[in-house]
N, C-alpha and C positions, 0 to 999 in steps of 0.2 A: 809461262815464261815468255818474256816480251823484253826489245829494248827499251832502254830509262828512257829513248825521246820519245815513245808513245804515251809514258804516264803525262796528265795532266798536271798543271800546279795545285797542289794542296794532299797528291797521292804520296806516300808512304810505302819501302819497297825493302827487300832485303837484295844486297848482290848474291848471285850465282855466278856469274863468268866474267872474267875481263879477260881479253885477249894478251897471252904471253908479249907481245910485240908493243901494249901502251903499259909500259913500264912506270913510264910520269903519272899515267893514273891512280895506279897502284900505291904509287911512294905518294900521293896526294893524300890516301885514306880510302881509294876504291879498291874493296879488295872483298871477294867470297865469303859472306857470312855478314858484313858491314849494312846496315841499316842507313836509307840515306831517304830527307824527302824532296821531291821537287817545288823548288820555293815561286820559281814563273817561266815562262818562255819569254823572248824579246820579241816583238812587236811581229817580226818578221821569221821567228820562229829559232834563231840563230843568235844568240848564244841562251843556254838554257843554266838557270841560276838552281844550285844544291845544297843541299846541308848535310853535312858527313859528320857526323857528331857535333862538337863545337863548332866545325870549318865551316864556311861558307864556297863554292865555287861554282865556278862559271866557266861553264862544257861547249864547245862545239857541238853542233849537230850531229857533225859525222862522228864524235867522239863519243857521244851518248848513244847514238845506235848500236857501237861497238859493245855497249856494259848491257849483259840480261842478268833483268831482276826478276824476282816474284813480287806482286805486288800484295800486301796487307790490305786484309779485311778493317775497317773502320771499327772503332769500338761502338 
C-alpha cells in the first residue's frame, strides 16, 4: 500500500483509502475498490494526469498522496 503520487506513469493501481475529508475526490470517481492508472506526472511533478474509468483527471500532488492504492501486477 503506497500513495497514487509514488506510482509512476504507465502503473495501474486499485484504491484502498481516500480520506473522509476529499469528498471532491470521491464524487470525481476515487473511491475504495476503483481501478485508476497513472497516465503522467507534469514536468515538475505537480499536477499528476489519471484515468478513472472513462474519466480523465488531473490531481495535485498533495491530493494524490492523500488516495493509497495497491498497485497491479503487469500482465
Amino acid at each position: 500500500m503506497r500513495p497514487l503520487a509514488q506510482l509512476s506513469p504507465g502503473s495501474r493501481a486499485r484504491v484502498l483509502r481516500v480520506p473522509p475529508e476529499r469528498r471532491r475526490l470521491m464524487a470525481l470517481g476515487l473511491r475504495p475498490g476503483t481501478l485508476v492508472e497513472v497516465l503522467l506526472h507534469a514536468p515538475l511533478g505537480d499536477p499528476l494526469e489519471v484515468r478513472v474509468g472513462e474519466a480523465f483527471l488531473l490531481l495535485r500532488r498533495e491530493e494524490a498522496q492523500a488516495i493509497w492504492v495497491e498497485a497491479l501486477e503487469e500482465a
